[in-house]
Structures are given as structure tokens and as C-alpha cells.
C-alpha positions as CSV (number, residue, x, y, z in Angstrom):
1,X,83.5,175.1,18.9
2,X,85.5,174.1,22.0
3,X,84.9,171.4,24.2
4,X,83.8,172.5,27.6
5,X,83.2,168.9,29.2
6,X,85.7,166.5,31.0
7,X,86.0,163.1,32.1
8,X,86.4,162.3,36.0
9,X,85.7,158.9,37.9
10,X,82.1,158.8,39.3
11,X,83.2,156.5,42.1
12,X,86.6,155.1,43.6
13,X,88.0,152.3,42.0
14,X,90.9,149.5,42.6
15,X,93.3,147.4,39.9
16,X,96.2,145.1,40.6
17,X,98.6,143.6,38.7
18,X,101.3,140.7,40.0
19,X,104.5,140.2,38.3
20,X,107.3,137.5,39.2
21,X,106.2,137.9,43.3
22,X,106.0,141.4,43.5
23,X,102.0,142.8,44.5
24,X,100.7,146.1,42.5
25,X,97.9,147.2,44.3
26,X,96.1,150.1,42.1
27,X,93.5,153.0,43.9
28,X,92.2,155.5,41.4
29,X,89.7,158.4,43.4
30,X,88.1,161.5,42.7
31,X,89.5,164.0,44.0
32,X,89.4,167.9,43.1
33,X,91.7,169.7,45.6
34,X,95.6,169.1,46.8
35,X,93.9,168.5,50.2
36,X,91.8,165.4,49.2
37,X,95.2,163.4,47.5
38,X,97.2,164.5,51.0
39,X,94.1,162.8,53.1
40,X,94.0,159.6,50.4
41,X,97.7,159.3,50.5
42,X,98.1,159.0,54.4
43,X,94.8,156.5,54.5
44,X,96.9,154.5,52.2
45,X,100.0,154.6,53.8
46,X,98.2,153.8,57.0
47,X,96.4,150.9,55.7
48,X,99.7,149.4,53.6
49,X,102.5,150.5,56.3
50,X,104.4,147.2,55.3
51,X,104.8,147.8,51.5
52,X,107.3,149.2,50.0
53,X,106.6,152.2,47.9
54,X,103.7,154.4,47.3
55,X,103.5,155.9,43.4
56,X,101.2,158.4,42.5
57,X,99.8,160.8,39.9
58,X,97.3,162.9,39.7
59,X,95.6,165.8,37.1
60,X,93.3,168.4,38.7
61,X,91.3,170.7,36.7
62,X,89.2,170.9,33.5
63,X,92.1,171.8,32.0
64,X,94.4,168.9,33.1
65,X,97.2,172.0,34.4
66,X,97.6,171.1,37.8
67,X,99.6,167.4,37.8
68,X,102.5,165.6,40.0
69,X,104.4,162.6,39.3
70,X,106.0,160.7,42.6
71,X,108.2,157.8,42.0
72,X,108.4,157.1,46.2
73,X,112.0,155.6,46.4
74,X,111.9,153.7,42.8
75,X,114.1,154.6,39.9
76,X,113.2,157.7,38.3
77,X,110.4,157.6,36.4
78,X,109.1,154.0,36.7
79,X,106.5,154.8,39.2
80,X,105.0,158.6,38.8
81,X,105.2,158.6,35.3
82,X,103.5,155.2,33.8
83,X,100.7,156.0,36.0
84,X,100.5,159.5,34.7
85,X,100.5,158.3,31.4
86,X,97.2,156.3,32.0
87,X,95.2,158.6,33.1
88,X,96.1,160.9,29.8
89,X,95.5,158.1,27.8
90,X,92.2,157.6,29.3
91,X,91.5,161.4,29.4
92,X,91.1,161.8,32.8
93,X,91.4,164.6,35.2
94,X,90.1,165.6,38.9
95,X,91.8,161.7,39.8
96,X,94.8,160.5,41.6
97,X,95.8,156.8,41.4
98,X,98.0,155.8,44.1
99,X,100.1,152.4,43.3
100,X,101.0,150.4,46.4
101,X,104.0,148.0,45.9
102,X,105.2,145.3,47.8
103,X,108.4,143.5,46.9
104,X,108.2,140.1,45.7
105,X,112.5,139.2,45.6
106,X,112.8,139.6,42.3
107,X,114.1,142.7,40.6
108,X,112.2,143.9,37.6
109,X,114.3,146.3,36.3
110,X,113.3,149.6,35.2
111,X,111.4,148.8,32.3
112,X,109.6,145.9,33.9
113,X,108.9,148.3,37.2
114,X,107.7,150.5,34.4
115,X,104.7,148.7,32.9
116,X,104.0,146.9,36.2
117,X,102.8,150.7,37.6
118,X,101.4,151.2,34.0
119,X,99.8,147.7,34.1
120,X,98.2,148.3,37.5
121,X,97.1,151.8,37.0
122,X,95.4,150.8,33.7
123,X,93.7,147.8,35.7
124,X,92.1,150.1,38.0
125,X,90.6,152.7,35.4
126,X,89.2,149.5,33.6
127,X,87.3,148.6,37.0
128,X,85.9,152.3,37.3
129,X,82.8,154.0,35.9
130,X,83.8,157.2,34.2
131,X,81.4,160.7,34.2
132,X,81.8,163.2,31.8
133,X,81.1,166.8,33.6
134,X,80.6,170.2,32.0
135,X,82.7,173.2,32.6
136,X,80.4,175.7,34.2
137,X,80.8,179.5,34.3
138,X,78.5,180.9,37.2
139,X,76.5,184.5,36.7
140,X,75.8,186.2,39.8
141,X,72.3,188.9,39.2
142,X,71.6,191.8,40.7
143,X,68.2,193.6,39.4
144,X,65.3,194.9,40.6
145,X,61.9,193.2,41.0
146,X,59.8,194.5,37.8
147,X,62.3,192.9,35.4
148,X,62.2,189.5,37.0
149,X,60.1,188.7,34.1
150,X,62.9,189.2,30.9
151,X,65.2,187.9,32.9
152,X,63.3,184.4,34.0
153,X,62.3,184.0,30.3
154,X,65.8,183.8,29.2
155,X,66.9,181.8,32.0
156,X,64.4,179.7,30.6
157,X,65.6,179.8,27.2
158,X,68.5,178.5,27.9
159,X,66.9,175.6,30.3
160,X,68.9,176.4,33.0
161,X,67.6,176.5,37.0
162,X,69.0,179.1,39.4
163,X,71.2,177.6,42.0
164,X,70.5,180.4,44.0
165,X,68.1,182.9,44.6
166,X,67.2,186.3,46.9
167,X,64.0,188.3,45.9
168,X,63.7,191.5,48.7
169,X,63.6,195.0,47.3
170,X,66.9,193.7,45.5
171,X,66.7,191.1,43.5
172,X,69.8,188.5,43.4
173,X,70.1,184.9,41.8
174,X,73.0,183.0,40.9
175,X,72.8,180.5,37.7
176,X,75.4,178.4,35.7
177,X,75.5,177.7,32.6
178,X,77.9,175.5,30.4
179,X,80.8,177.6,29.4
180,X,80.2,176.7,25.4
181,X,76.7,179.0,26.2
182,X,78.2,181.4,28.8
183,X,78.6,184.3,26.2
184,X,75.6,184.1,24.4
185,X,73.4,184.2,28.4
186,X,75.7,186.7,28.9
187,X,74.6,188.7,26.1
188,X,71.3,188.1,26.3
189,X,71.3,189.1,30.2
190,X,73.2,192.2,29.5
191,X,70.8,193.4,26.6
192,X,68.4,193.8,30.1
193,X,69.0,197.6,30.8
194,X,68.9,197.5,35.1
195,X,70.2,194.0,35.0
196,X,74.1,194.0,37.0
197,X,76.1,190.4,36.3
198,X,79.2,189.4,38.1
199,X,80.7,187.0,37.6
């Protein structure tokens, strides 16, 4: 069976990590669209105008496909990257962890740059409380009013509430169900002659 749940930060969190002068200031948030890491990004860079750089990852989606790297003037791949890399290892996705840097005099090479960003970003997934969500796949009902019966009992069956609901002449509900279950509600909906699903 497929796993149809994901991990995601319940809350915004913070890490930081010093080395040899320089600061690593970590923020790790929620976030779900493109939108949301543009609006946390300029906050940041708002708040830290005097820092140096500004590295970022972030993973969108239950199925981690929407990422982006951004090293923000370091060498390639010490800033974007390390940071990616923690929030695989932790398993995260819908999260963006920004890594504020101010220069302490001392260069720390690529390597050191390296785990500094990997150092901070870990530091700030350690300090937040992770939710695991479910993958939901929303049915949208149309039927008329004398099979409202059938089709409550297996909504029932499957312990699931209607997020939405319209009963006129017409009846229409909306209801989501984990996608692991989705085909067997489906099935079960569709064995309802007069019952229309959309999905």
C-alpha cells in the first residue's frame, strides 16, 4: 500500500549556528504556495537588511516535486543545497528555511560555508514541532433527495464528515477522504445508481 501522508512544520521555527565570527541565523516556515516563500523572503530581507546573504530551500507538495535551491551570492552550492539536504533528511515538504548570514572576517571556505548552512538549517528543524498530514482526494455529489440515505450510510462507513453540503431539489455535498481509501468510497458511491461524483 502507498503512503498517502506527509510531514510539514506545524508552526514556524528558528536555529542558529556561529562559526569563527560569522552569525547563521536559521527560519524554517510552512508554507504551501510560491506566493507565501516570496512574502517570507522580503520580511526577512527587511528585517536583516545588514547581512550578508539570504540561502534558501524549499519543497512544496505531498510529493516533494516543486523545490529551489538559492545560494544568494555564496559559492555554488554551499548555501541552497546543505539546506535542501535537511529538509530531505528530515522528510519534509510544504517548508522553506531561509538562512540569514552575516560575515564574521573569517573565510570558511566552501566546505566550512557548507555545513555552517547545513548546521543552522538542521538547528532550526530540531526547535520545530513536526505534523504529519494526509493526502486527501475530494468527491464532489450530485443526487437527488430519496437516496440521501445510501449515500450518508457510506459516508458513514468510512467515518468521514462532509465539508460541504446543499440539500434543495438537488442534492450536492462535497467530502474528502484519504487518498489510500479514495477508490474503494469511490466505488462504493458509484455502485449508487442516480449518484453523479466529480471529482
Amino acid at each position: 500500500m502507498f503512503d498517502d501522508t506527509y510531514h510539514t512544520l506545524a508552526a514556524p521555527s528558528e536555529g542558529l549556528y556561529k562559526e569563527k565570527g560569522s552569525k547563521f541565523l536559521a527560519f524554517a516556515y510552512p508554507v504551501r504556495t510560491t506566493e507565501e516563500v516570496k512574502q517570507h523572503l522580503e520580511a526577512l530581507r527587511k528585517e536583516y537588511y545588514d547581512a550578508r546573504h539570504h540561502c534558501y530551500a524549499y519543497i512544496l507538495g505531498p510529493t516533494k516535486d516543486a523545490y529551489r535551491m538559492v545560494d544568494d551570492g555564496e559559492p555554488s552550492g554551499t548555501g541552497g543545497r546543505p539546506i535542501h539536504g535537511q529538509l530531505l533528511s528530515a522528510d519534509l515538504t510544504d517548508t522553506l528555511i531561509v538562512v540569514v548570514r552575516y560575515f564574521g572576517g573569517v573565510l570558511l571556505g566552501a566546505s566550512g560555508l557548507a555545513n555552517a548552512y547545513k548546521a543552522a538549517a538542521r538547528d532550526a528543524i530540531a526547535n520545530a514541532t513536526i505534523k504529519e498530514c494526509t493526502i486527501d482526494v475530494t468527491y464532489r455529489l450530485h443526487f437527488e433527495y430519496p437516496l440521501m440515505n445510501d449515500v450518508m450510510r457510506i459516508i458513514k462507513d468510512f467515518n468521514l464528515v462532509p465539508t460541504h453540503q446543499d440539500f434543495n431539489l438537488d442534492c450536492r455535498m462535497e467530502v474528502s477522504v484519504r487518498q489510500s481509501q479514495s477508490n474503494r468510497l469511490y466505488d462504493a458511491l458509484a455502485k449508487l445508481h442516480g449518484v453523479r461524483i466529480e471529482n
